[in-house]
Backbone bond lengths (Angstrom), bond angles and torsions (degrees), N, CA, C in turn:
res aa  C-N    CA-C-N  psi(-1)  N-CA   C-N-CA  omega(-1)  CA-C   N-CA-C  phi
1 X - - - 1.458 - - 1.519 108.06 -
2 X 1.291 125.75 135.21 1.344 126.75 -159.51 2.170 89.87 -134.76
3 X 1.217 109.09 150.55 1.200 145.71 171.72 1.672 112.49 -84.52
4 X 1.082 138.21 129.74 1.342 125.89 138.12 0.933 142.86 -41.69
5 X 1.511 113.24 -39.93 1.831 127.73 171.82 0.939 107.32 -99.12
6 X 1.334 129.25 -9.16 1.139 117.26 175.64 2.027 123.26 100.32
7 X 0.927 131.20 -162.65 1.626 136.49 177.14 1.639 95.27 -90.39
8 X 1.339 105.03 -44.28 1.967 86.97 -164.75 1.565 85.39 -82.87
9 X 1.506 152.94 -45.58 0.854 138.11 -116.66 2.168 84.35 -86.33
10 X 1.283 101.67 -41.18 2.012 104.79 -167.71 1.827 92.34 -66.90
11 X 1.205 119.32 -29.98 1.687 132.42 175.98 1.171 97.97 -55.29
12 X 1.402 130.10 -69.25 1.725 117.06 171.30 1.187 143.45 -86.60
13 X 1.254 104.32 5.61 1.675 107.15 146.61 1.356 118.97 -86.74
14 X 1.199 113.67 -30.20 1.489 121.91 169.10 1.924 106.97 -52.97
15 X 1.198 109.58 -32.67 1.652 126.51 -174.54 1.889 84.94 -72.51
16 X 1.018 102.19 -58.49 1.874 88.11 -159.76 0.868 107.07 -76.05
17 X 1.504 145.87 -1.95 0.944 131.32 -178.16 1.946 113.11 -101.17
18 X 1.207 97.81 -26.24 1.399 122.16 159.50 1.682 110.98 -54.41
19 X 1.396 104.34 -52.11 1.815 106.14 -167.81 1.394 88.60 -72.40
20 X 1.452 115.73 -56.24 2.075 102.74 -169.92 1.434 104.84 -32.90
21 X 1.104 117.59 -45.11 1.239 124.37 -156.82 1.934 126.05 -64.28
22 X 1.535 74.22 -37.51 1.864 96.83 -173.91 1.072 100.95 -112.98
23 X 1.163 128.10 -30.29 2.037 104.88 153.08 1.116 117.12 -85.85
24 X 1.788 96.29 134.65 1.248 99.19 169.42 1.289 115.07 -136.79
25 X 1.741 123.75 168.19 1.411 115.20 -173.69 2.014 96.44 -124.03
26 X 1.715 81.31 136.13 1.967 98.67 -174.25 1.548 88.58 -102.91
27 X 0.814 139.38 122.26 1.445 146.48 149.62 2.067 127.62 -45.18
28 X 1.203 113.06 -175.60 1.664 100.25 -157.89 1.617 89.97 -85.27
29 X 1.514 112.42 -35.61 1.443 109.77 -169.10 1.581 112.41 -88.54
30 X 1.451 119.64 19.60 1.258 123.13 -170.41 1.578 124.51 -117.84
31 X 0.987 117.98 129.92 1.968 105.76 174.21 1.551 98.78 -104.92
32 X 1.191 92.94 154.98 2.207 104.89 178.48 1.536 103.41 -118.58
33 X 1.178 100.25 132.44 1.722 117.95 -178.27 1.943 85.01 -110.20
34 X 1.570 99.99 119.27 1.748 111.31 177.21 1.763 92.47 -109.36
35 X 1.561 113.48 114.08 1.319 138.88 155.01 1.492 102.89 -75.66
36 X 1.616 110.81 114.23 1.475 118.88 133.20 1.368 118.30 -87.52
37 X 1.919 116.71 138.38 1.342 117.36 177.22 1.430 111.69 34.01
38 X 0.960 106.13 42.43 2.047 108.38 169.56 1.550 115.80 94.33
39 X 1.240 99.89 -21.79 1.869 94.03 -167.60 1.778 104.11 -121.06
40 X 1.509 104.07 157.32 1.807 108.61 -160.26 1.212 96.01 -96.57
41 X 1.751 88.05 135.79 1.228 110.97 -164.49 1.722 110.68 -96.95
42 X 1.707 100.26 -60.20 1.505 119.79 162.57 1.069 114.97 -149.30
43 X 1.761 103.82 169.52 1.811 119.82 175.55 1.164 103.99 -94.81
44 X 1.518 116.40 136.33 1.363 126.23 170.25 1.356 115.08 -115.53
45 X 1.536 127.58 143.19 1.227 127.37 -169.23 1.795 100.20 -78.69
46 X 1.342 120.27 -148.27 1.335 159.61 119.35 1.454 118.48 -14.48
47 X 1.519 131.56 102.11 1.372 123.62 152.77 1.634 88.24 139.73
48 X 1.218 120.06 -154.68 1.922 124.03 -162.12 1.497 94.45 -104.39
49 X 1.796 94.79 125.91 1.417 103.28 -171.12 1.908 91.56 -119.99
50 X 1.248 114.44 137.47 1.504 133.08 -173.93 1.900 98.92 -108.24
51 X 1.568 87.25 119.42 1.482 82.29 -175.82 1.798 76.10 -130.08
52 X 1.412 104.11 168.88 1.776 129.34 -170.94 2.132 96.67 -111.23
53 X 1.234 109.90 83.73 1.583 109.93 -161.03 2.315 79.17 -99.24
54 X 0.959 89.71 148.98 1.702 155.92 -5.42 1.787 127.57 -59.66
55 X 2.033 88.15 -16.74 1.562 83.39 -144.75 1.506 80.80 -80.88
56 X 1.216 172.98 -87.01 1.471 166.34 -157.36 1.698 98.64 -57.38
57 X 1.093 102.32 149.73 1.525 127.65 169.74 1.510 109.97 -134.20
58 X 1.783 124.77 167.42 1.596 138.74 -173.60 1.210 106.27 -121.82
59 X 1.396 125.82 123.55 1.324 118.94 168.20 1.856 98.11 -127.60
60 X 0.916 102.27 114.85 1.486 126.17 159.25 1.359 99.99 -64.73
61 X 1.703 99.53 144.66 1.424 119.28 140.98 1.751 113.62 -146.48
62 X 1.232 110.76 152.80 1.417 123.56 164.18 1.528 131.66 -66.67
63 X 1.186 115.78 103.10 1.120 131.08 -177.78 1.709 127.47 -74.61
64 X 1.612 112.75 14.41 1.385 110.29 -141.52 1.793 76.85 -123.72
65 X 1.528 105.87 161.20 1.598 113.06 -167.93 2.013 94.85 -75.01
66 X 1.145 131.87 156.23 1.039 142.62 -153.12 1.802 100.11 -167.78
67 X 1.765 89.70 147.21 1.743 96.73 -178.04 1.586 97.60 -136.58
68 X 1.074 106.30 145.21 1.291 156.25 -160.43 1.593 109.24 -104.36
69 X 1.234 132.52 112.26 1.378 113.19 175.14 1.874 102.43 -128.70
70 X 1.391 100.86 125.87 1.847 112.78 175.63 1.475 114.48 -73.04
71 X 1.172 116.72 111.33 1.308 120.16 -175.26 1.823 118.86 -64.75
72 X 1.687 122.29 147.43 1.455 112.77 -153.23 1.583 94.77 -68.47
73 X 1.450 107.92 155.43 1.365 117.44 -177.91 1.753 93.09 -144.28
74 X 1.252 118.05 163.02 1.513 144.27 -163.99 2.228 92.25 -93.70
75 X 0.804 116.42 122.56 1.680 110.99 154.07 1.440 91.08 -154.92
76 X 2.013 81.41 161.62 1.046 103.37 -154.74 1.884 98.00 -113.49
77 X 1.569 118.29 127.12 1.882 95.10 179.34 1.202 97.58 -95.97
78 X 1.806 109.20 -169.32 1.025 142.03 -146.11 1.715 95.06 -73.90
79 X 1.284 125.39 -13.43 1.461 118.15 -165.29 1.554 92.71 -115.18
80 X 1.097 125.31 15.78 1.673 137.01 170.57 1.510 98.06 57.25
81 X 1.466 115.05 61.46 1.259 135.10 170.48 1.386 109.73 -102.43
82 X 1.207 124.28 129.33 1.719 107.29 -175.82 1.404 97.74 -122.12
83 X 1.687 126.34 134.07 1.160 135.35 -171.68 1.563 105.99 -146.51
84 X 1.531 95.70 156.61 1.660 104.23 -163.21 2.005 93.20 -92.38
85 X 1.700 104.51 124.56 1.116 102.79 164.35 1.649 127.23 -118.87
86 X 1.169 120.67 160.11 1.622 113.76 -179.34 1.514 101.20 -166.78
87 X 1.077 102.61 156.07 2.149 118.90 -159.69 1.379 101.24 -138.03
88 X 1.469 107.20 -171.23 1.678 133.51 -176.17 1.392 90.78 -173.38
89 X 1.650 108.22 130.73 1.456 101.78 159.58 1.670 104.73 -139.73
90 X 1.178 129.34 151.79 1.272 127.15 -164.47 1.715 102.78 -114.70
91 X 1.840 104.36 144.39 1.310 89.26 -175.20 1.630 94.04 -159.50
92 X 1.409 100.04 157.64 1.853 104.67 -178.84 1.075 111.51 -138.44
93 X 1.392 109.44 122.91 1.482 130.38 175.05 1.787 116.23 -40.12
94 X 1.133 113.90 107.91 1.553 132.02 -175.45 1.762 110.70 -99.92
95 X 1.292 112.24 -13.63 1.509 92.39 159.32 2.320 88.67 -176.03
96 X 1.455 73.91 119.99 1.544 87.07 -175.62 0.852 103.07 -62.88
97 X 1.609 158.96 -26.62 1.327 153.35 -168.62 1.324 116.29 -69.81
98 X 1.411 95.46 -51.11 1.858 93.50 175.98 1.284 119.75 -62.59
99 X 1.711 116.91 -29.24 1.586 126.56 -152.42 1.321 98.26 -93.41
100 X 1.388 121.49 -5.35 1.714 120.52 -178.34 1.278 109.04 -94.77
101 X 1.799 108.52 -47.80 1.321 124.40 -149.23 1.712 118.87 -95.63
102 X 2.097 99.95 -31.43 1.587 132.36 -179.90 1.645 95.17 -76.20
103 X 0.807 135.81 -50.57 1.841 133.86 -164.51 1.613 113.24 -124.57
104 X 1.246 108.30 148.64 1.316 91.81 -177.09 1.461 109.91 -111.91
105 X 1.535 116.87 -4.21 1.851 104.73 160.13 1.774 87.96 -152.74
106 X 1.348 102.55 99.02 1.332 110.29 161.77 1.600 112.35 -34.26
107 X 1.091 124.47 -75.11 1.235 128.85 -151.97 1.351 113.54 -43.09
108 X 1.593 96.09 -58.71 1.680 116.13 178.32 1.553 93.12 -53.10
109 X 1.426 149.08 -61.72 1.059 137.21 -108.07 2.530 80.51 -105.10
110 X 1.283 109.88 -37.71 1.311 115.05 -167.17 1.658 106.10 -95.61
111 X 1.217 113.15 7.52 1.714 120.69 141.79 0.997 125.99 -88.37
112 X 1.552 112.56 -34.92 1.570 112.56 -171.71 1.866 108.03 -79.29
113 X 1.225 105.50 -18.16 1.873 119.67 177.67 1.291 112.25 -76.88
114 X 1.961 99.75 -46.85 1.481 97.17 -171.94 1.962 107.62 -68.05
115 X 1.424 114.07 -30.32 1.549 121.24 -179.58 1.794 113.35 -63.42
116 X 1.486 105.07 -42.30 1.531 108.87 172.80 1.508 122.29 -50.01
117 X 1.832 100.57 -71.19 1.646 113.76 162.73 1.561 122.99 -34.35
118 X 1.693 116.97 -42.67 1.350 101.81 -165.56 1.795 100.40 -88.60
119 X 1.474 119.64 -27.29 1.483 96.67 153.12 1.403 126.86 -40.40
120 X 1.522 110.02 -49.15 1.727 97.53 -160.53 1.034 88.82 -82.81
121 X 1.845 155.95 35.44 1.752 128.39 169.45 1.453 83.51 -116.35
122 X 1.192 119.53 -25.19 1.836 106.43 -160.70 1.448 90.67 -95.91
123 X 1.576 134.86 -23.53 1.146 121.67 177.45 1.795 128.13 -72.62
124 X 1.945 85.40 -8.66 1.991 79.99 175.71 1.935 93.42 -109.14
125 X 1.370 116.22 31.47 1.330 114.58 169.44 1.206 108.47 -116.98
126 X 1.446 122.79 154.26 1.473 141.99 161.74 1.391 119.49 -69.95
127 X 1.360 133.08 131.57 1.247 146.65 -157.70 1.796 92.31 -55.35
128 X 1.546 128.87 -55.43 1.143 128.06 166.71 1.278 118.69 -24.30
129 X 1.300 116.10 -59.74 1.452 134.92 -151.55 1.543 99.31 -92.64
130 X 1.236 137.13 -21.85 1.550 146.79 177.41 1.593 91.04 -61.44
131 X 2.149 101.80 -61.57 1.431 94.08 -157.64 1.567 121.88 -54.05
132 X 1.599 101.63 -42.07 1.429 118.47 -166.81 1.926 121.92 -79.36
133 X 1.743 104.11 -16.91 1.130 107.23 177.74 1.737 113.49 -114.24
134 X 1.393 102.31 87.21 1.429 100.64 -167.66 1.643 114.30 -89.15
135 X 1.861 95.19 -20.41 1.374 109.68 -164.26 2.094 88.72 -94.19
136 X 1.068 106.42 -38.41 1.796 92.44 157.18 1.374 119.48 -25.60
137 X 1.672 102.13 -77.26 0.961 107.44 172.94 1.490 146.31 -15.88
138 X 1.186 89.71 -69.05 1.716 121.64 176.74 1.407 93.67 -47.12
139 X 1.245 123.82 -80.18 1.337 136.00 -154.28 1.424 105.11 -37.67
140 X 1.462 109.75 -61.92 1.407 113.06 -155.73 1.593 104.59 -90.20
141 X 1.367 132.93 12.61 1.547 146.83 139.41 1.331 101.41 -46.13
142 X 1.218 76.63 -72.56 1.898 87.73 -171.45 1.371 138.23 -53.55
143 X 1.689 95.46 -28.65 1.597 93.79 166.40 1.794 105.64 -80.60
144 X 0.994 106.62 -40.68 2.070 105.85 -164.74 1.808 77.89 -52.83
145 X 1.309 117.88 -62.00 1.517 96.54 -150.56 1.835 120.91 -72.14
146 X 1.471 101.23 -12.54 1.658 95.34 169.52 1.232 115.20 -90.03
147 X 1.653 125.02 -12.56 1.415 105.59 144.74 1.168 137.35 -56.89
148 X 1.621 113.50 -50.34 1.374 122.49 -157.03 1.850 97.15 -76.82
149 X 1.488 105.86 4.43 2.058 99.81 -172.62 1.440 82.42 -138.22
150 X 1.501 133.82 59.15 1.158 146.42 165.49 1.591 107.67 -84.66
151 X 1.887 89.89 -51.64 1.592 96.20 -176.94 1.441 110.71 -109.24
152 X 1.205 126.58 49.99 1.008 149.08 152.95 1.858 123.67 -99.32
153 X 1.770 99.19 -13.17 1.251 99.57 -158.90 1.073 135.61 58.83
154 X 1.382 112.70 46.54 1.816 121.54 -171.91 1.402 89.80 -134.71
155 X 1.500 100.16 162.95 1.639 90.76 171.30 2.022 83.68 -152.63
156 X 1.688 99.23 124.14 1.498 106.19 168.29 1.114 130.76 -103.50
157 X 1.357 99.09 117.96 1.717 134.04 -171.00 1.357 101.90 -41.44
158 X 1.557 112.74 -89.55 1.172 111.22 -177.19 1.620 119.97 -138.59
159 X 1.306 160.24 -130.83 1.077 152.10 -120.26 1.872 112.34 131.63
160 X 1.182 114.02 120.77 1.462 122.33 -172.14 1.497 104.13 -151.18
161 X 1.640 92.62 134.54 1.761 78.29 176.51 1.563 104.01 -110.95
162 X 1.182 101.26 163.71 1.652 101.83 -167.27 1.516 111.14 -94.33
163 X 1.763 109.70 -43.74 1.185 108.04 -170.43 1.417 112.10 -145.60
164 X 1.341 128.32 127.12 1.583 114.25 167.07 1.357 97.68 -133.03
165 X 1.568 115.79 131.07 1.440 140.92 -155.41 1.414 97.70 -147.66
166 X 1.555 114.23 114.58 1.527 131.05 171.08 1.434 91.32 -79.55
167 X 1.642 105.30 173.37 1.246 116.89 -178.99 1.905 105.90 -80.37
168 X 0.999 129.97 163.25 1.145 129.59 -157.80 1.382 114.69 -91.54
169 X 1.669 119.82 -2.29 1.100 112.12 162.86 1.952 126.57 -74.04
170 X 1.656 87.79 -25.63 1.078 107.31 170.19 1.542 128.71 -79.76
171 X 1.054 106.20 -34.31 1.992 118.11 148.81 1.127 110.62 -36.99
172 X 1.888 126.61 -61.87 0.908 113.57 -176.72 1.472 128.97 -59.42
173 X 0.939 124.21 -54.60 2.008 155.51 130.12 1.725 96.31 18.54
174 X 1.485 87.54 -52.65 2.077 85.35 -160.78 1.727 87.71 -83.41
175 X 1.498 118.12 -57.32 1.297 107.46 -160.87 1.568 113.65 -62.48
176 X 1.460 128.90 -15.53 1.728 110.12 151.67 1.173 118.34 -72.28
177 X 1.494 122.82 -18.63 1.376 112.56 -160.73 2.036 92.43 -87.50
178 X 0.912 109.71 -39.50 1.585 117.12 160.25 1.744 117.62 -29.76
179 X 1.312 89.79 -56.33 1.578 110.81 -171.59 1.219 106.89 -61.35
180 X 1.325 97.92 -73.18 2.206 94.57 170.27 1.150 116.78 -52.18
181 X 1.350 138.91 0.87 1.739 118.01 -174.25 1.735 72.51 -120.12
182 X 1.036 138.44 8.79 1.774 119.08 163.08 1.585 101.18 -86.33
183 X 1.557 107.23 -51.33 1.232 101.19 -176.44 1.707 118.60 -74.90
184 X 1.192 117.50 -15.89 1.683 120.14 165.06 1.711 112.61 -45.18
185 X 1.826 88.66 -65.99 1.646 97.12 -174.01 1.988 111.07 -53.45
186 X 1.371 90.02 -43.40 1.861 88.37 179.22 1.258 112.60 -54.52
187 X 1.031 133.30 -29.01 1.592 148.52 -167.86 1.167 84.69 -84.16
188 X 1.307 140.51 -100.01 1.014 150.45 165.25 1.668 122.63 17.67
189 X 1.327 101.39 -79.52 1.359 103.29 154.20 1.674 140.92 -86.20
190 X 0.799 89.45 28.97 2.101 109.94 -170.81 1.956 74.23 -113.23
191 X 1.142 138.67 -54.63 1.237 149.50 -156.04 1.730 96.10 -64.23
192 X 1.411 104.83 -48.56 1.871 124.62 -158.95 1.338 72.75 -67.55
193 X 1.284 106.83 -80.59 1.855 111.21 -163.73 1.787 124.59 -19.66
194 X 1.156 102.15 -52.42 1.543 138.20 174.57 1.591 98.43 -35.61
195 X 1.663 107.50 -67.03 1.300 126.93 -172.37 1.241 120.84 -83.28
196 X 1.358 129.31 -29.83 1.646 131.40 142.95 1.487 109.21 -24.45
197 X 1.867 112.65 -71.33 1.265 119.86 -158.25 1.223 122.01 -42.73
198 X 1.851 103.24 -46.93 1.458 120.94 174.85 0.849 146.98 -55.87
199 X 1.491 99.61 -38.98 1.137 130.79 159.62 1.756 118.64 -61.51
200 X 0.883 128.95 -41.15 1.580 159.02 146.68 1.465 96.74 -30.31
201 X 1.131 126.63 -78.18 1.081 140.45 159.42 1.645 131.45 -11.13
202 X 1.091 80.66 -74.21 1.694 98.09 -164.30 1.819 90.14 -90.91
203 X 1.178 143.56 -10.43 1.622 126.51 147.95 1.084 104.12 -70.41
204 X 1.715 135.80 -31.92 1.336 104.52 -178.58 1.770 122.73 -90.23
205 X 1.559 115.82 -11.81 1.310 102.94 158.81 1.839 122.57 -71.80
206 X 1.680 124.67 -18.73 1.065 136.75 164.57 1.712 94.02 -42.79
207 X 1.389 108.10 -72.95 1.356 119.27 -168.81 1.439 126.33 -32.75
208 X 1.522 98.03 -45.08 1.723 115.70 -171.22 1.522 83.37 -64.35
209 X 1.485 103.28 -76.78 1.955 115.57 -161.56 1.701 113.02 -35.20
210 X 1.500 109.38 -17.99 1.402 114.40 -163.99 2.115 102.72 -89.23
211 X 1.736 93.26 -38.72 1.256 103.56 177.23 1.024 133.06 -81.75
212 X 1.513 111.07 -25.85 1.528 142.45 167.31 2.250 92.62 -52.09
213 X 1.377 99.18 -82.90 1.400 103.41 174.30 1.533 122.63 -44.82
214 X 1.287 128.68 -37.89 1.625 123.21 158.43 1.745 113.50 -69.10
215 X 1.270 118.82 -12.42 1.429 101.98 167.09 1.529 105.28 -79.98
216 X 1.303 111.88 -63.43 1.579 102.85 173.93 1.312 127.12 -37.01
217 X 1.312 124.49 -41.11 1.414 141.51 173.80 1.853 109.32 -41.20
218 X 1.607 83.52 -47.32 1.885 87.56 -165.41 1.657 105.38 -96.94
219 X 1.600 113.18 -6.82 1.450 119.76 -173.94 1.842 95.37 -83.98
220 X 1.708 118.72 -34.46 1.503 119.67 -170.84 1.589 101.54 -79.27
221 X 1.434 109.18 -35.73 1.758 109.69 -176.59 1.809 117.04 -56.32
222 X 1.604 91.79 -43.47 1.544 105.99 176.65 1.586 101.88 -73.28
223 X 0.884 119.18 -62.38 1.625 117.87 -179.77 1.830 98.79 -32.68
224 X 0.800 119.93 -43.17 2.026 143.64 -133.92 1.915 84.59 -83.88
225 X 1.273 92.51 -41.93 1.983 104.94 -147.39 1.799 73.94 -95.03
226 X 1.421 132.79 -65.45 1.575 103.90 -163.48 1.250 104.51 -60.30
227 X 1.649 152.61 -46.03 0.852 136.97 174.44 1.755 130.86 -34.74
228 X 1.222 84.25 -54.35 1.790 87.28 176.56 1.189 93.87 -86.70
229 X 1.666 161.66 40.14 1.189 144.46 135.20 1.363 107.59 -92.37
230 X 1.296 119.59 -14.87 1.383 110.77 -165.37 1.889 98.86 -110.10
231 X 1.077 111.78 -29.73 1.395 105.81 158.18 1.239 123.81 -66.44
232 X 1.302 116.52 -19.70 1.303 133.53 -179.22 2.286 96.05 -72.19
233 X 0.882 90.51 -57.59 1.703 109.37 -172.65 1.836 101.32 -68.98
234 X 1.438 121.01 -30.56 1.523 117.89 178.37 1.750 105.46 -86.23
235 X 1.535 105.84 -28.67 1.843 110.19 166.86 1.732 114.35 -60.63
236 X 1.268 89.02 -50.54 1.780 97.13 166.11 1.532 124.54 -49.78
237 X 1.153 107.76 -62.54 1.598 99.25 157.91 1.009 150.54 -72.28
238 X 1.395 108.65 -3.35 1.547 123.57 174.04 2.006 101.99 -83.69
239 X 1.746 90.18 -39.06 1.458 81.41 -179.95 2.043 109.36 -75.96
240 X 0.813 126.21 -30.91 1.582 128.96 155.79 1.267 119.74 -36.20
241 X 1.636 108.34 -65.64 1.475 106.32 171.07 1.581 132.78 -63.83
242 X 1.630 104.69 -20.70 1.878 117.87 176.45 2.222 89.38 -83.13
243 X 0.982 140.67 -60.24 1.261 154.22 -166.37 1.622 86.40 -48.33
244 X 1.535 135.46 -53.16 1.497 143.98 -179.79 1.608 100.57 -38.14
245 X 1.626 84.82 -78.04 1.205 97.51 -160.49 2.034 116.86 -59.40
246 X 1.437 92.11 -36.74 1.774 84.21 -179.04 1.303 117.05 -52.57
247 X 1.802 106.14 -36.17 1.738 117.89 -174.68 1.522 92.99 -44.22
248 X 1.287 128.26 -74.95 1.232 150.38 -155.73 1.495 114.94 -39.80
249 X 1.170 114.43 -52.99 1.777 143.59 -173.34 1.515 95.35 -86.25
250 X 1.498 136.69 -47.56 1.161 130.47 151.39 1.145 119.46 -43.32
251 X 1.192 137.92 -47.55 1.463 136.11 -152.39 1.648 89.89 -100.43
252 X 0.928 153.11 -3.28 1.021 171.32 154.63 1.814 125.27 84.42
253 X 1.717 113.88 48.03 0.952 106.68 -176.36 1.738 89.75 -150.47
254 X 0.822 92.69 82.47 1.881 106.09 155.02 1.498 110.90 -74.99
255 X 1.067 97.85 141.41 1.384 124.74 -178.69 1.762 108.46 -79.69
256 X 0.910 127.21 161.51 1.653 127.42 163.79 2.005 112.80 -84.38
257 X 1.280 100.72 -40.93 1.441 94.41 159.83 1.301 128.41 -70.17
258 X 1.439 132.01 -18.12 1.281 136.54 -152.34 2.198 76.56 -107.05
259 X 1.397 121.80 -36.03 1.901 110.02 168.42 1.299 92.58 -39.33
260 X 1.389 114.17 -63.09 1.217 117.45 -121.90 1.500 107.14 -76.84
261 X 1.575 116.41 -35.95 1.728 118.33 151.46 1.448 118.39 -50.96
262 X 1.319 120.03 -39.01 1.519 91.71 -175.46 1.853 97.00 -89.85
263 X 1.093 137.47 -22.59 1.691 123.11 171.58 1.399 93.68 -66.34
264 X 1.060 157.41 -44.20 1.577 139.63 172.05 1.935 104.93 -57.43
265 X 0.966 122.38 -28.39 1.404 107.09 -174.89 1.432 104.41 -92.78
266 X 1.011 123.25 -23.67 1.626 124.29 170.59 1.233 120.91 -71.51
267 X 1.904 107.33 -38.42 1.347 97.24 169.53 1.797 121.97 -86.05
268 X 1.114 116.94 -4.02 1.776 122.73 157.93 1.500 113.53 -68.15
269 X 1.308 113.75 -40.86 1.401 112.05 159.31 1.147 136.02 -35.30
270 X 1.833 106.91 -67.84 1.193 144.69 153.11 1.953 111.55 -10.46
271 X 1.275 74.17 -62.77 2.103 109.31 -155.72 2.201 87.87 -73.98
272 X 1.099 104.71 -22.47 1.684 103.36 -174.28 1.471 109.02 -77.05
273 X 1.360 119.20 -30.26 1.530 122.73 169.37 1.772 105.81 -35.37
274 X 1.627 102.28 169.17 1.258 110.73 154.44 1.744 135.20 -95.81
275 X 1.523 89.74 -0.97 1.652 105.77 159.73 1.279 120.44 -32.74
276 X 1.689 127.80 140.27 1.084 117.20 176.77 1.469 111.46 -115.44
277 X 1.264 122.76 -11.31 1.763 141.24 157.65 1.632 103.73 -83.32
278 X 1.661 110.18 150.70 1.407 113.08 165.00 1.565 95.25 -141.39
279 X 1.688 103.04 128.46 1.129 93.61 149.14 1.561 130.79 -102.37
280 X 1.419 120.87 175.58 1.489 117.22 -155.39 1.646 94.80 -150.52
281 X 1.643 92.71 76.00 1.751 112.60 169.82 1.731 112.05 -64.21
282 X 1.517 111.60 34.75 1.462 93.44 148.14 1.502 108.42 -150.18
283 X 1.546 120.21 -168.89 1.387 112.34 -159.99 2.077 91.61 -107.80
284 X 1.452 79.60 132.47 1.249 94.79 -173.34 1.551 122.15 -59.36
285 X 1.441 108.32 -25.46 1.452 117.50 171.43 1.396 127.58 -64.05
286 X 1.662 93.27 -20.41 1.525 110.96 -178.05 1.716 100.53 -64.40
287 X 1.513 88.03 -67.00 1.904 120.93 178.92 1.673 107.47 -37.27
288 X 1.725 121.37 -48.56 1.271 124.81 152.61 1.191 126.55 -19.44
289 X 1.484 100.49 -78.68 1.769 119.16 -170.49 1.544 99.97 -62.98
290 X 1.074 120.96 -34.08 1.729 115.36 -172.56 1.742 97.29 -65.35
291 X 1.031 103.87 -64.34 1.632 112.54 158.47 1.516 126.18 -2.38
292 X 1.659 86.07 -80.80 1.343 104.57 -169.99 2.145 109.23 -66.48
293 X 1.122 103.19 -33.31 1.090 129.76 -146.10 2.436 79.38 -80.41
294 X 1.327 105.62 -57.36 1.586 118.42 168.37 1.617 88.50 -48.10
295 X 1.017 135.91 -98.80 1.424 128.65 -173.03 1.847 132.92 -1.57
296 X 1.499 83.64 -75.67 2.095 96.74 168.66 1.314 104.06 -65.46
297 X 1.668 122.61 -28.79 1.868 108.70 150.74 1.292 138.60 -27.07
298 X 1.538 96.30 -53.98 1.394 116.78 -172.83 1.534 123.13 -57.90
299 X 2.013 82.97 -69.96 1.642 114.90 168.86 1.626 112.45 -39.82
300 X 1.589 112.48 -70.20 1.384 99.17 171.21 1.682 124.75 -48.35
301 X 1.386 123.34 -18.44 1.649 105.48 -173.98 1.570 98.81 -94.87
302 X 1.597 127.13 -16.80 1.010 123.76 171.24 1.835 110.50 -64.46
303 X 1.288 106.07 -32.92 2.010 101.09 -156.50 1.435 80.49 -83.09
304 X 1.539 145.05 -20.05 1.587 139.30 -163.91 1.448 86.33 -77.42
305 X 1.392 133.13 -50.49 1.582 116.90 -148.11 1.366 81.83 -103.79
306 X 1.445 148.33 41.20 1.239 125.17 166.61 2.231 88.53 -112.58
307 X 1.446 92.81 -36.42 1.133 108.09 164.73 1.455 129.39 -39.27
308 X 1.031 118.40 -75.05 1.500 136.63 148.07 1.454 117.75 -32.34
């Protein structure tokens, strides 16, 4: 029996088909687990890995961060509220050995944990407390599941939930109850406003009435002070003009005009009573001549400066 190519020619195809086989290429984001006869031998990085096939085999894995998404499921919380939940959690393989050899389909096995766990956290929460604590949530996903994929050699990043949806009678429920505490607070403060203004208000008529009364205050004080300055200034001259006259009557030469001013000021005095009789204890002829005598006073200082 004869060949076409011959012995070397089936020898080197037999070679390439051999080398495809036992070279192999691991990529930058990849580690290689090399099986002899079934069981792991070593990890190989990145670059051309030579394995002896049949008896060694290559198992790749991906080393690069990866997400995970939990499909929506029905739970029920603590106030027997039942709401539709569903997640994503992201996670990167931390030691390929365990994650090949510890589980036999990650994926399946870290959906079905992440779906269990988030029943039991939302089931010891109140439908309130589901809506408003999402980042709760998250957190404590995230720890149950990077424990429970510790020995898996995974380590999970993080945890997000996508959706939590009450049943829609209860949608409706929140969005009036929403509605009235919008329109409470507007009321509320439409109310404040109201009472600001008035308040606003009524200090500034205080204000006027307060300033109104300090103008008067300082218009009666000034009124108050020229009055008593100028009585002050008519006391002054009265005491000037009594100080004149005593010199005069002291020194012993009174004038007949200078009688005759102070018997005119005594008798205005006199005349200020409420008396309706006066008597007039002196002789009028006297009172005359003082008179008459003030008169040719006058006349003579008038004919000097007409003179002049």
């Amino acid at each position: 029996m004869t060949f076409p190519f011959g012995l070397s020619g089936l020898i080197a195809i037999a070679a390439i088909i051999y080398a495809s086989r036992a070279i192999r290429i691991v990529r930058q984001f990849e580690k290689g687990l090399v099986e002899t006869f079934g069981q792991y031998s070593q990890t190989v990085s990145a670059g051309l890995v030579f394995i002896f096939p049949p008896f060694q085999s290559l198992r790749k894995v991906d080393m690069r961060e990866q997400v995970m998404e939990v499909p929506p499921q029905e739970v029920i919380t603590k106030d027997n509220a039942s709401v539709q939940v569903d997640a994503v959690f992201y996670f990167q393989v931390a030691d390929p050995v365990k994650v090949v050899y510890n589980v036999a389909n990650f994926a399946f096995a870290s959906i079905k944990l992440a779906q269990t766990n988030l029943r039991n956290i939302i089931g010891e929460m109140e439908l309130d407390q589901t809506l408003t604590s999402r980042e709760r949530i998250n957190t404590q996903l995230r720890q149950v599941l990077d424990e429970a994929t510790d020995k898996w050699g995974v380590k999970v990043v993080r945890v997000e939930l996508q959706r939590i949806e009450p049943p829609r009678d209860i949608t409706d429920s929140m969005s009036k109850q929403m509605k009235a505490e919008r329109e409470k607070r507007a009321a509320i403060l439409e109310a404040e406003g109201m009472k600001q203004s008035a308040i606003l208000k009524a200090e500034g008529a205080k204000l006027s009435v307060v300033l109104a009364a300090e103008g008067q205050k300082q218009s009666a004080i000034l009124q108050a002070e020229g009055q008593a300055e100028a009585m002050k200034r008519v006391a002054d001259a009265e005491k000037y003009k009594t100080e004149i006259v005593y010199q005069a009557i002291h020194n012993g030469k009174p004038t007949n005009d200078l009688i005759a001013i102070k018997y005119l000021e005594t008798l205005e005095k006199v005349a200020n009573g409420q008396a309706t009789k006066i008597f007039l204890p002196v002789e009028l002829t006297g009172m005359a001549g003082s008179i008459g005598g003030m008169a040719e006073l006058v006349k003579g200082e008038k004919e000097d400066g007409k003179k002049s």
